[in-house]
FINU-771755 format. One record per residue (C-alpha): residue number from 1; residue in one letter; x, y, z. Coordinates in nm, 2 decimals. Layout:
<atoms>
<atom i="NUM" aa="A" east="X" north="Y" up="Z"/>
...
</atoms>
This chain:
<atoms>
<atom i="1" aa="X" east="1.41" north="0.86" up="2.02"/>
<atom i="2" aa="X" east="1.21" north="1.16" up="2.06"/>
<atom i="3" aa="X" east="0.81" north="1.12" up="2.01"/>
<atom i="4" aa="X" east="0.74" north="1.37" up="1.69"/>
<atom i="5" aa="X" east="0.42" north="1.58" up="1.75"/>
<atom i="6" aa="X" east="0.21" north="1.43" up="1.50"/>
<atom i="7" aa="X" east="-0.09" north="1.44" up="1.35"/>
<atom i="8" aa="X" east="-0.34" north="1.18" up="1.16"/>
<atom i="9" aa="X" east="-0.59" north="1.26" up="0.86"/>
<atom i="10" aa="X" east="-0.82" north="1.02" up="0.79"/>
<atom i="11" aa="X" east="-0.82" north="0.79" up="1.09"/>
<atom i="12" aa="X" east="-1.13" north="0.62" up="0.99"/>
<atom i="13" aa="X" east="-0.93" north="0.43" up="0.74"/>
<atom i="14" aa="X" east="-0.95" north="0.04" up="0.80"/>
<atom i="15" aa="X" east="-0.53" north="0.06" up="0.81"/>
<atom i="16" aa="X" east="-0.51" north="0.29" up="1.11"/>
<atom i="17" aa="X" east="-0.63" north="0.03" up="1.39"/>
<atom i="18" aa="X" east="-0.36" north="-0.15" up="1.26"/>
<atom i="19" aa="X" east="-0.09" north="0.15" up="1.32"/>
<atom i="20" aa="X" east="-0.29" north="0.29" up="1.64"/>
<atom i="21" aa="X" east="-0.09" north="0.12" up="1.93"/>
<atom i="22" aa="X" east="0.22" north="0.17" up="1.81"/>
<atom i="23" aa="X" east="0.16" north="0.54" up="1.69"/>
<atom i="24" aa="X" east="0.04" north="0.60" up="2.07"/>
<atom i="25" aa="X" east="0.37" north="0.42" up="2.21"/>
<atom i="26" aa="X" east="0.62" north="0.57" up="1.97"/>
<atom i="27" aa="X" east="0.44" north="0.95" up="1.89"/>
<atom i="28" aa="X" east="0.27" north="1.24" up="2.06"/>
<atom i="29" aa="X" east="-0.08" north="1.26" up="1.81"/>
<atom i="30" aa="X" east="-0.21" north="1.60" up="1.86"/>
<atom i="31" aa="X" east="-0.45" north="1.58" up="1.62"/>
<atom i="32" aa="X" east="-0.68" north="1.38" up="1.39"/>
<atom i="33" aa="X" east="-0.91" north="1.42" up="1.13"/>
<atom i="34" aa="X" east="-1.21" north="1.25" up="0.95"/>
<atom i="35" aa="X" east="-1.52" north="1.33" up="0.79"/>
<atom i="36" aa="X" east="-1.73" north="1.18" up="1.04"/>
<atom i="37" aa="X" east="-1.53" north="1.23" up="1.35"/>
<atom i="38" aa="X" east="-1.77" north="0.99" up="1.55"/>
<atom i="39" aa="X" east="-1.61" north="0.74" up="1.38"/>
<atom i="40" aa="X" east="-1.26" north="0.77" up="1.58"/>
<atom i="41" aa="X" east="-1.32" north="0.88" up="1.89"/>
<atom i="42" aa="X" east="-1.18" north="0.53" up="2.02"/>
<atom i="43" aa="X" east="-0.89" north="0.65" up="1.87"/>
<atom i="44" aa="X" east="-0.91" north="1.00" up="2.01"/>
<atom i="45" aa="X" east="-0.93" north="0.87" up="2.37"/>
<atom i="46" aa="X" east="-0.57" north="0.62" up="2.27"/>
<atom i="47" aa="X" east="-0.36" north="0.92" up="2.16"/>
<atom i="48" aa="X" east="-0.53" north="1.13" up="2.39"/>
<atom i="49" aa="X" east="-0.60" north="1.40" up="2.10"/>
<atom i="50" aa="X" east="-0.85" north="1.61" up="1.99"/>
<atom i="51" aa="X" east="-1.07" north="1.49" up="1.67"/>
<atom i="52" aa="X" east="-1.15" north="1.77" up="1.35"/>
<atom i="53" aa="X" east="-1.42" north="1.71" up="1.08"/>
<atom i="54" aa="X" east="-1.19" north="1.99" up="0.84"/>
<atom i="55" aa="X" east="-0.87" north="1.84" up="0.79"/>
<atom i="56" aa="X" east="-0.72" north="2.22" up="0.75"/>
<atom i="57" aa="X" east="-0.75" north="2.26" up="1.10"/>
<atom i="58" aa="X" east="-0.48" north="2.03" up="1.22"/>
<atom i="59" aa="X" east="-0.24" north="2.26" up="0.99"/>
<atom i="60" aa="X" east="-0.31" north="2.54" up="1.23"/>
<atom i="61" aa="X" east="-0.16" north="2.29" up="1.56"/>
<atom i="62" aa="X" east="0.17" north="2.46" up="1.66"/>
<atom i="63" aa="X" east="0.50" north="2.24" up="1.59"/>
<atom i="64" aa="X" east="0.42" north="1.97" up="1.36"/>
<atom i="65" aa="X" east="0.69" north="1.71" up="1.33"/>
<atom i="66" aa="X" east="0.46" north="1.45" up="1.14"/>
<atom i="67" aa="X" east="0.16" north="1.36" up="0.95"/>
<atom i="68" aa="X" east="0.00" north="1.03" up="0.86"/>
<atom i="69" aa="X" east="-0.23" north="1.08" up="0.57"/>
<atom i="70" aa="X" east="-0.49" north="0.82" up="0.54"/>
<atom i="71" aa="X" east="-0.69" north="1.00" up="0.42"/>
<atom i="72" aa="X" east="-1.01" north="0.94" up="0.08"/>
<atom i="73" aa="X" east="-0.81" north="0.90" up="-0.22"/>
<atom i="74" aa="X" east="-0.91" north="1.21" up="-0.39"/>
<atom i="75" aa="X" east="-0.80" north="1.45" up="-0.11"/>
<atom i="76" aa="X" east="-0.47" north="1.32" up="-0.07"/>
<atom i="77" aa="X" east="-0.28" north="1.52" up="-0.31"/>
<atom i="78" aa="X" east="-0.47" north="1.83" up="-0.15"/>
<atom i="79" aa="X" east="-0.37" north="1.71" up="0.22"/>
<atom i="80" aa="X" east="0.04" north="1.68" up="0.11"/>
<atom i="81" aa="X" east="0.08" north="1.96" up="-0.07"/>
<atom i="82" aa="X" east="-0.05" north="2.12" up="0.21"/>
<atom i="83" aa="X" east="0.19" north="1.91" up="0.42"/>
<atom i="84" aa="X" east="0.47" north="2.00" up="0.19"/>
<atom i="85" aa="X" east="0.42" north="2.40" up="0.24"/>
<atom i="86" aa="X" east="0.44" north="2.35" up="0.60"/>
<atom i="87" aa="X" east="0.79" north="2.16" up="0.55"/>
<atom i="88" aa="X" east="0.63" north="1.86" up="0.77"/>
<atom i="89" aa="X" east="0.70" north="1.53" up="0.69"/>
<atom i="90" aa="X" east="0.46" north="1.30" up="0.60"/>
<atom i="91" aa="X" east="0.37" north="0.86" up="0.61"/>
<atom i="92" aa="X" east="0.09" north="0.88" up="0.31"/>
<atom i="93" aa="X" east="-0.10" north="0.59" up="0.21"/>
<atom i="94" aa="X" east="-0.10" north="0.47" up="-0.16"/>
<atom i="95" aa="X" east="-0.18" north="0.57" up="-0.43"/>
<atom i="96" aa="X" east="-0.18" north="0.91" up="-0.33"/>
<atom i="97" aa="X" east="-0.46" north="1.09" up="-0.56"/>
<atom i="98" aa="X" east="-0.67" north="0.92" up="-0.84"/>
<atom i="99" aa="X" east="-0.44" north="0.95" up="-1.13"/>
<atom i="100" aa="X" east="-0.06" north="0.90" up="-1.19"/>
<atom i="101" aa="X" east="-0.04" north="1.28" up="-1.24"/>
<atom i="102" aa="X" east="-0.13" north="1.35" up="-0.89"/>
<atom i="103" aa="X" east="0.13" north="1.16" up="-0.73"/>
<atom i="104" aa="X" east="0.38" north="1.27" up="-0.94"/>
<atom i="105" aa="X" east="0.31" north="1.65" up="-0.90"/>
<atom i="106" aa="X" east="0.32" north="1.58" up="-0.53"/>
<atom i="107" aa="X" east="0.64" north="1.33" up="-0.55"/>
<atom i="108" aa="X" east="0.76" north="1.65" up="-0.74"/>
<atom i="109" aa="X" east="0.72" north="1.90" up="-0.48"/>
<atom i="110" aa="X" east="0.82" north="1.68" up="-0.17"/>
<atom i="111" aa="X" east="1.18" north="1.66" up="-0.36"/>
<atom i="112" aa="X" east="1.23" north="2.02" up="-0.46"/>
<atom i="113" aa="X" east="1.10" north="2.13" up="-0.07"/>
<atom i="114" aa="X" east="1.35" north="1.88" up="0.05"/>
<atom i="115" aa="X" east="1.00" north="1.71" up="0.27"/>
<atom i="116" aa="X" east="1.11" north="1.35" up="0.34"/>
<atom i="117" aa="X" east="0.77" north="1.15" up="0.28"/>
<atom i="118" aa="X" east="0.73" north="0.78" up="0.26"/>
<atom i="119" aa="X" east="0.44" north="0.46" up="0.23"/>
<atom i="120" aa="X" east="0.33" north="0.16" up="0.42"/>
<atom i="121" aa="X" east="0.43" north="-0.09" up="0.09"/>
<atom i="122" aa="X" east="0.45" north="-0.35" up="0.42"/>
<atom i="123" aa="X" east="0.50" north="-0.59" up="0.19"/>
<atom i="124" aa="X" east="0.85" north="-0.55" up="0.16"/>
<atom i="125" aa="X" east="1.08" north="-0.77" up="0.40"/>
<atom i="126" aa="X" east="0.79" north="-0.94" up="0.53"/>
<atom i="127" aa="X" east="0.80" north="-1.30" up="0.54"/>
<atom i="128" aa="X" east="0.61" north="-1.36" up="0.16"/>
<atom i="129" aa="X" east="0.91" north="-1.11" up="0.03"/>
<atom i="130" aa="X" east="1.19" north="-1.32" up="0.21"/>
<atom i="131" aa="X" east="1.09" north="-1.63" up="0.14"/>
<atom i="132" aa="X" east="1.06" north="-1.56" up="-0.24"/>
<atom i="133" aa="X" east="1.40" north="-1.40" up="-0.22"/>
<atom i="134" aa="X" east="1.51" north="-1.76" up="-0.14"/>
<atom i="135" aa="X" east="1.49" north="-1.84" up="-0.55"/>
<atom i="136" aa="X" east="1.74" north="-1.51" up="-0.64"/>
<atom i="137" aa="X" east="1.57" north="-1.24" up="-0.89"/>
<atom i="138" aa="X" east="1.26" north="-1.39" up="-1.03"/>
<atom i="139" aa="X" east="1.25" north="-1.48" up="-1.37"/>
<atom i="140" aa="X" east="0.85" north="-1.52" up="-1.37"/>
<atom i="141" aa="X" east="0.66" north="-1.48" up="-1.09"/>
<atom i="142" aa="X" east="0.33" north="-1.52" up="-0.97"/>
<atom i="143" aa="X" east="0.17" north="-1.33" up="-0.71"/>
<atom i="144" aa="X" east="-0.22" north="-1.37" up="-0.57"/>
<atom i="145" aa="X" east="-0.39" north="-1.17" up="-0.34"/>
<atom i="146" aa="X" east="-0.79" north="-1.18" up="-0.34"/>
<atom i="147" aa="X" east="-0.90" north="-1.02" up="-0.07"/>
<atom i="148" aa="X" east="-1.30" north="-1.04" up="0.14"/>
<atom i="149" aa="X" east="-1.60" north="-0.87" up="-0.09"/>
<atom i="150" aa="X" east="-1.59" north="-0.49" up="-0.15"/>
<atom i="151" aa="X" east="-1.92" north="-0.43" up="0.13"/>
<atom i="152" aa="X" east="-1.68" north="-0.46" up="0.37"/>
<atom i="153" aa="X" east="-1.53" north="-0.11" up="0.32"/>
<atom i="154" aa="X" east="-1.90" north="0.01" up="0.39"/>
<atom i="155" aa="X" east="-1.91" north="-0.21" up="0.71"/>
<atom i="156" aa="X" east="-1.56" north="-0.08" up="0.81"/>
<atom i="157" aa="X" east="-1.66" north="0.32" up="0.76"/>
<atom i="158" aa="X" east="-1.50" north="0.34" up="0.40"/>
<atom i="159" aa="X" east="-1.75" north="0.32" up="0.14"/>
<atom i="160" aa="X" east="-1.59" north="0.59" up="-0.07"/>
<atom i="161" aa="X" east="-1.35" north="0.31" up="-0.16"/>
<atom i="162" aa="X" east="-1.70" north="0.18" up="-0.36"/>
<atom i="163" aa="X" east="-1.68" north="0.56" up="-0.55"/>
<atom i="164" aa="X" east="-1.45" north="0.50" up="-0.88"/>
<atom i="165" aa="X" east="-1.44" north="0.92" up="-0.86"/>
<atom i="166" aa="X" east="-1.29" north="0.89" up="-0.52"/>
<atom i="167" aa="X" east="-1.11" north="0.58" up="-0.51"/>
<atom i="168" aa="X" east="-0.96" north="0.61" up="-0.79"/>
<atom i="169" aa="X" east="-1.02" north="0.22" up="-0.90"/>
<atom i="170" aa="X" east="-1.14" north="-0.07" up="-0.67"/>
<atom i="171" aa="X" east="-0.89" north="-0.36" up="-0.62"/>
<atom i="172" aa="X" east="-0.66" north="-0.31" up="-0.87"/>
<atom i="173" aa="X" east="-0.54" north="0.01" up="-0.72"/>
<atom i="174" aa="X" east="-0.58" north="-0.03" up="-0.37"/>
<atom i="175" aa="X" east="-0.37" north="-0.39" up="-0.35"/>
<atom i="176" aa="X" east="-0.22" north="-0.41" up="-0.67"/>
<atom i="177" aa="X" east="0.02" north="-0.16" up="-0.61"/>
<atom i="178" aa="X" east="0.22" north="-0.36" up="-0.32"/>
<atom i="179" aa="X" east="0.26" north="-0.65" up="-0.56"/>
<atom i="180" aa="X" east="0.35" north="-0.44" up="-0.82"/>
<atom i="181" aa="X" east="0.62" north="-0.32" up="-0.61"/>
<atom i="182" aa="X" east="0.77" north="-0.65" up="-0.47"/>
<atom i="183" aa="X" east="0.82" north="-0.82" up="-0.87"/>
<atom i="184" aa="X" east="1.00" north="-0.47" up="-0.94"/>
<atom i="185" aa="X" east="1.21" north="-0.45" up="-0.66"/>
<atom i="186" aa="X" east="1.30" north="-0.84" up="-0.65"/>
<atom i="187" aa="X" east="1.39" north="-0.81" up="-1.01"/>
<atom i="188" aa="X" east="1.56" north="-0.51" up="-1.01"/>
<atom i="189" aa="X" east="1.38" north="-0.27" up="-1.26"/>
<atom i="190" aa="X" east="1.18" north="0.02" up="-1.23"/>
<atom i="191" aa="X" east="0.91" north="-0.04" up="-1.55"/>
<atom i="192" aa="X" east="0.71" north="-0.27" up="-1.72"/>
<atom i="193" aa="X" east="0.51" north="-0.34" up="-1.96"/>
<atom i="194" aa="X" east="0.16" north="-0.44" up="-1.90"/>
<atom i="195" aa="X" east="-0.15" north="-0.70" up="-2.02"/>
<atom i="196" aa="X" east="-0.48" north="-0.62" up="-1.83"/>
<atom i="197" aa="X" east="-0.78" north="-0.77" up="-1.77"/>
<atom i="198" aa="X" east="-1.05" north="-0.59" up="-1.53"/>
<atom i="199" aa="X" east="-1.37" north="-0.77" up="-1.38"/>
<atom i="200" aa="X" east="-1.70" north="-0.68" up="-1.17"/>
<atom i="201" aa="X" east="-1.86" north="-0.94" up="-1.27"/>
<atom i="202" aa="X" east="-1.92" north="-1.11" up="-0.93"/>
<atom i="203" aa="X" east="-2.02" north="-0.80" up="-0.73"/>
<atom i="204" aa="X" east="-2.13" north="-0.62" up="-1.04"/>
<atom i="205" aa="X" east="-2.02" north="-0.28" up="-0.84"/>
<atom i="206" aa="X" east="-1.90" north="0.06" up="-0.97"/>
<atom i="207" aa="X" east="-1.52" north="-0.07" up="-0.92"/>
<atom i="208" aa="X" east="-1.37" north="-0.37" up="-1.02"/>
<atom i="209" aa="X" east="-1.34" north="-0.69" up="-0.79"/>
<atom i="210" aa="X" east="-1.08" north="-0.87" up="-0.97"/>
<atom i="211" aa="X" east="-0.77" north="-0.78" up="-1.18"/>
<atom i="212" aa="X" east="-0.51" north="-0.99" up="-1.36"/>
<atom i="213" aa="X" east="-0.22" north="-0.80" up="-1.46"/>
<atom i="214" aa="X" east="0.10" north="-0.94" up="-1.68"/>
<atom i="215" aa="X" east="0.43" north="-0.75" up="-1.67"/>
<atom i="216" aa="X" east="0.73" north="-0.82" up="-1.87"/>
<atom i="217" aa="X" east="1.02" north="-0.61" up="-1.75"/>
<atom i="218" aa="X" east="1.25" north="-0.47" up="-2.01"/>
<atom i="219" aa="X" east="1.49" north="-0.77" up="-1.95"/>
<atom i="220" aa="X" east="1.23" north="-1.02" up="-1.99"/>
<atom i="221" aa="X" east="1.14" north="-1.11" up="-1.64"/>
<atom i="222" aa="X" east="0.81" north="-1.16" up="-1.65"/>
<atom i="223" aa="X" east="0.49" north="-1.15" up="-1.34"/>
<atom i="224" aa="X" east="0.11" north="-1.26" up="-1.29"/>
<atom i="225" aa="X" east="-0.04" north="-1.02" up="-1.04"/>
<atom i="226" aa="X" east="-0.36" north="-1.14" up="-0.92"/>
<atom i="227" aa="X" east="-0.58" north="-0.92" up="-0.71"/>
<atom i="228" aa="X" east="-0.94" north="-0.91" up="-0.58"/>
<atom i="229" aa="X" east="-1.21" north="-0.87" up="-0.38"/>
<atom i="230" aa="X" east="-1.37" north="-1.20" up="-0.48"/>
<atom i="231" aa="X" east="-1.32" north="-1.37" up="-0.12"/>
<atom i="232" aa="X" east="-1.61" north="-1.44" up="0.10"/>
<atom i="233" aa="X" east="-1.66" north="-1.23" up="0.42"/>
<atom i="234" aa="X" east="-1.51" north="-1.48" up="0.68"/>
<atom i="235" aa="X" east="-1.22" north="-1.56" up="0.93"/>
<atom i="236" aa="X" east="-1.03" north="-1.66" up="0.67"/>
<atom i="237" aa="X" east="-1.04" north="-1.29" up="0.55"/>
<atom i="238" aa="X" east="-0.87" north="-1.39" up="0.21"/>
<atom i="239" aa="X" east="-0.68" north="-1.58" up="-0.02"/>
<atom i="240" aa="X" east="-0.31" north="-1.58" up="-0.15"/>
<atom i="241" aa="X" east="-0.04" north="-1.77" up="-0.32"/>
<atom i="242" aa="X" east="0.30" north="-1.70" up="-0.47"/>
<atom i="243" aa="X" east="0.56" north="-1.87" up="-0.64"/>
<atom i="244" aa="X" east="0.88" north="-1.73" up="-0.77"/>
<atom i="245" aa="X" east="1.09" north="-1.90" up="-1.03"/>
<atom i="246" aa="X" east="1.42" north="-1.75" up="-1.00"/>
<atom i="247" aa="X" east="1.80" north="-1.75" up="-1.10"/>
<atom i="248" aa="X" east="1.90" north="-2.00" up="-0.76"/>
<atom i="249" aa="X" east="1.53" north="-2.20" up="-0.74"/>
<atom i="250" aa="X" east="1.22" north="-2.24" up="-0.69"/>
<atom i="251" aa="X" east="1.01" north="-2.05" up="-0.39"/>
<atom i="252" aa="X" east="0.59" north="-2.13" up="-0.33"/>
<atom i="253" aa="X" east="0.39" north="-2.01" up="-0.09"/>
<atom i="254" aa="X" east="-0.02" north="-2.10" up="0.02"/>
<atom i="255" aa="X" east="-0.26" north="-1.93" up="0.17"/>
<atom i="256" aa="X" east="-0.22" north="-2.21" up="0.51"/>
<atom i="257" aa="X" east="0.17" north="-2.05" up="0.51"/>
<atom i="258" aa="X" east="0.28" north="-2.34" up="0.35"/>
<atom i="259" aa="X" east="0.62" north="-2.25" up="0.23"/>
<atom i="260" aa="X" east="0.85" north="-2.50" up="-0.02"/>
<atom i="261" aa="X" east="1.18" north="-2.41" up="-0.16"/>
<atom i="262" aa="X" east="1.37" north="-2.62" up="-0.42"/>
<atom i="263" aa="X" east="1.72" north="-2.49" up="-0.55"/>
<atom i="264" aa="X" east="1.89" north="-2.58" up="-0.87"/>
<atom i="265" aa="X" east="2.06" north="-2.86" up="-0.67"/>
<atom i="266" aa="X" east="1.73" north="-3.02" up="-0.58"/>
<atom i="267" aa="X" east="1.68" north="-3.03" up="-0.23"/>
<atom i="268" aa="X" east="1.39" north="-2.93" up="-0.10"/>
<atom i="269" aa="X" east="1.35" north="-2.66" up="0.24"/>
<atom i="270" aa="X" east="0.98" north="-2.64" up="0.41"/>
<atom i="271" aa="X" east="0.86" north="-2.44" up="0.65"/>
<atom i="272" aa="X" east="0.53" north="-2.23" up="0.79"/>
<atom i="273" aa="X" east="0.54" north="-1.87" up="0.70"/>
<atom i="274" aa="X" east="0.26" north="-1.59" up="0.83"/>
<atom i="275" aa="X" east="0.11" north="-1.45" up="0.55"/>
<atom i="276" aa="X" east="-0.10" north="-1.22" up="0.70"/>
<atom i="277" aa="X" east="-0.04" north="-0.87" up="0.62"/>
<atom i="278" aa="X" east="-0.19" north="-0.71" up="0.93"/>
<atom i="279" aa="X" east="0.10" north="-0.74" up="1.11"/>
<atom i="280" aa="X" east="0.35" north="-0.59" up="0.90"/>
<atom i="281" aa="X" east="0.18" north="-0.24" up="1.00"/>
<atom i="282" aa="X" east="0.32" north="-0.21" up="1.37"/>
<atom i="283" aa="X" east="0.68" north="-0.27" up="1.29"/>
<atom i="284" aa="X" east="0.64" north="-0.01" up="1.00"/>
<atom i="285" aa="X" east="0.52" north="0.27" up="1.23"/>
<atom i="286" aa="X" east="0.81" north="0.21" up="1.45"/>
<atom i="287" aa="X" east="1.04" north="0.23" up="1.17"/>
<atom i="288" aa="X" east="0.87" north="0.55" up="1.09"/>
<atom i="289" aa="X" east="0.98" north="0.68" up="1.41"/>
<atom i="290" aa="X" east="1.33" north="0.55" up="1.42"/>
<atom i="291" aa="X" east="1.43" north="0.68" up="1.06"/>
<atom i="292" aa="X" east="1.22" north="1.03" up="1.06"/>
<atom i="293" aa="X" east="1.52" north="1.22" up="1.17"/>
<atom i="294" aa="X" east="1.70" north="1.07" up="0.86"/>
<atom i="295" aa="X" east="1.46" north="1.15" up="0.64"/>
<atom i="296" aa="X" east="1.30" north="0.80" up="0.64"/>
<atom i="297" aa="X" east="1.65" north="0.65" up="0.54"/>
<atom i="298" aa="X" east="1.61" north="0.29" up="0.36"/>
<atom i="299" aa="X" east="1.21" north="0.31" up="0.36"/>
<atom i="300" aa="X" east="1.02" north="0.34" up="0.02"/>
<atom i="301" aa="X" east="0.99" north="0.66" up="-0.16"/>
<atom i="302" aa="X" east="0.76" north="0.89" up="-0.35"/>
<atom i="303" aa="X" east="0.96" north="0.79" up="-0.66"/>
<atom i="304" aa="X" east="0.97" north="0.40" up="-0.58"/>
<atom i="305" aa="X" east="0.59" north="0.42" up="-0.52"/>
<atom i="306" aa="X" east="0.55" north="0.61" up="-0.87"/>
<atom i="307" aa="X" east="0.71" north="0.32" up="-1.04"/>
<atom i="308" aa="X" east="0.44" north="0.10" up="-0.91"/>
<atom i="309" aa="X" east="0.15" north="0.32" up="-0.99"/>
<atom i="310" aa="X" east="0.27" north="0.38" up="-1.34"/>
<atom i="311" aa="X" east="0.20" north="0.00" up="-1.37"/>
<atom i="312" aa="X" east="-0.14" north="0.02" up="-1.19"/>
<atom i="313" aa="X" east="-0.23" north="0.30" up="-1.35"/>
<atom i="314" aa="X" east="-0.14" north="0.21" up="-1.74"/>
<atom i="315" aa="X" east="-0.33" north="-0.11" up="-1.68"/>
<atom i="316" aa="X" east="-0.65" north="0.04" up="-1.63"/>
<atom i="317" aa="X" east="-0.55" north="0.26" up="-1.96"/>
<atom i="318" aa="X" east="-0.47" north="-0.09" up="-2.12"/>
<atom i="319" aa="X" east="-0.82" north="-0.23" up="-1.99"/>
<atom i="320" aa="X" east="-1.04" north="0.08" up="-2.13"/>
<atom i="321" aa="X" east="-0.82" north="0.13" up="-2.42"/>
<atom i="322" aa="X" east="-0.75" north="-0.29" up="-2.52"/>
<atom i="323" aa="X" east="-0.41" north="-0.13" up="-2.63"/>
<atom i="324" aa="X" east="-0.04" north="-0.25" up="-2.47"/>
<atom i="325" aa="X" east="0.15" north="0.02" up="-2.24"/>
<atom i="326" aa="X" east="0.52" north="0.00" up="-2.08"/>
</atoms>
């Protein structure tokens, strides 16, 4: 496996520590990029690579073979269509831009320049996806994911995420869009229609810091996505829970790992699951690497992510609107 010359934009973004190790073991960065480069020279010194405030400047490094694009929400689109001229392939965080239109237009021009691209949706074939997958396709499924308060993107160098103009939305679109993905994929359709409801109550912030979302799939499978920033800044980090009701049983999981499966014959299978989501980062990267020379064969797509973000971004439409979208 060759190590791609690669570059990062935005590697002050609370993911990247995350992918760091294994991009410096797998890769050959060449460049990074943030708006306050102080913020990554720890990273610099790992990969060995030069830090830019102007993101444009990496574009002018000889012999690209990758980007990761982690960059403020609002400046993705900018950052892959620039990508996408060069004919480098690109990793790019979701959502990719503020608005459905923006990731379609670049989803849109990665496909007709033939530039593979993909996303870190981690979630999927990580130990919460298997175990559900125990119970067949859900029928209705519940998935909960509330995550620490929403200062903690100012204490981890993010606090755009706290700007609705650059962010795009506050929990709903930053972790809704991987749950959104898992009750698609495990129930094998590609829309929804969607109930909303959007809080800030408890932080009373410029984004919202809890979400509840209902999707009925055009077959009637149905899905409670729960997502928030409601958790209290801890070890603990968060709180989630799933169950999945599907066509072979019954699959739950809690926040301890706890995991219980009952099938349609009764019994009963237990076990201790890690729920944490951290870790599903590393192994992604070194997919990245593997597949890149396929085109990121078998990982999600531009078009897979879309789906998802039609969801996400209908319910906020539903929520300012009080009206039903599919």
């Amino acid at each position: 496996m060759n190590r791609a010359r690669t570059v990062v934009f935005g590697a002050s973004h609370w993911h990247v520590p995350l992918c760091a190790p294994a991009i410096a073991e797998v890769h050959d960065v060449v460049g990074l990029s943030d708006e306050d480069p102080g913020r990554v020279r720890e990273l610099a010194e790992l990969w060995g690579a030069p830090v830019e405030a102007d993101w444009r400047r990496l574009l002018q490094l000889r012999d690209i073979e990758l980007a990761y694009v982690f960059s403020p929400h609002d400046r993705m689109p900018e950052i892959c269509r620039a990508l996408i001229g060069r004919g480098v392939p690109f990793v790019v965080e979701k959502p990719i831009g503020t608005s459905l239109g923006q990731l379609q237009e670049v989803r849109r021009a990665a496909e007709e320049a033939g530039v593979p691209a993909t996303v870190p949706l981690v979630q999927r074939g990580g130990p919460v996806d298997s175990w559900l997958a125990k119970a067949g396709r859900p029928v209705y499924e519940r998935l909960s994911f509330i995550a620490g308060p929403p200062e903690r993107y100012e204490r981890n160098g993010n606090p755009w995420m706290l700007d609705p103009e650059r962010a795009g939305g506050g929990c709903l679109a930053n972790l809704g869009p991987h749950f959104a993905d898992l009750f698609l994929r495990g129930s094998g359709n590609t829309g929804a229609e969607v109930t909303a409801r959007l809080s800030s109550a408890l932080h009373a912030g410029a984004v919202e810091d809890h979400a509840t979302l209902v999707l009925t799939a055009p077959d009637g499978r149905e899905a409670i996505v729960e997502v928030g920033y409601a958790f209290p800044h801890s070890e603990l980090q968060r709180y989630c829970s799933y169950s999945s009701a599907g066509e072979v049983g019954f699959a739950s999981i809690d926040t301890d790992g706890s995991a219980v499966f009952t099938g349609l014959d009764g019994r009963t299978e237990r076990a201790v699951i890690n729920v944490d989501s951290d870790p599903l980062y590393d192994p992604f990267v070194r997919q990245v690497a593997r597949t890149l020379g396929e085109g990121f064969r078998g990982m999600p797509t531009l078009g897979e992510l879309e789906d998802a973000m039609r969801i996400i971004w209908h319910a906020y439409e539903v929520q300012r609107k009080g009206v039903h979208r599919g």
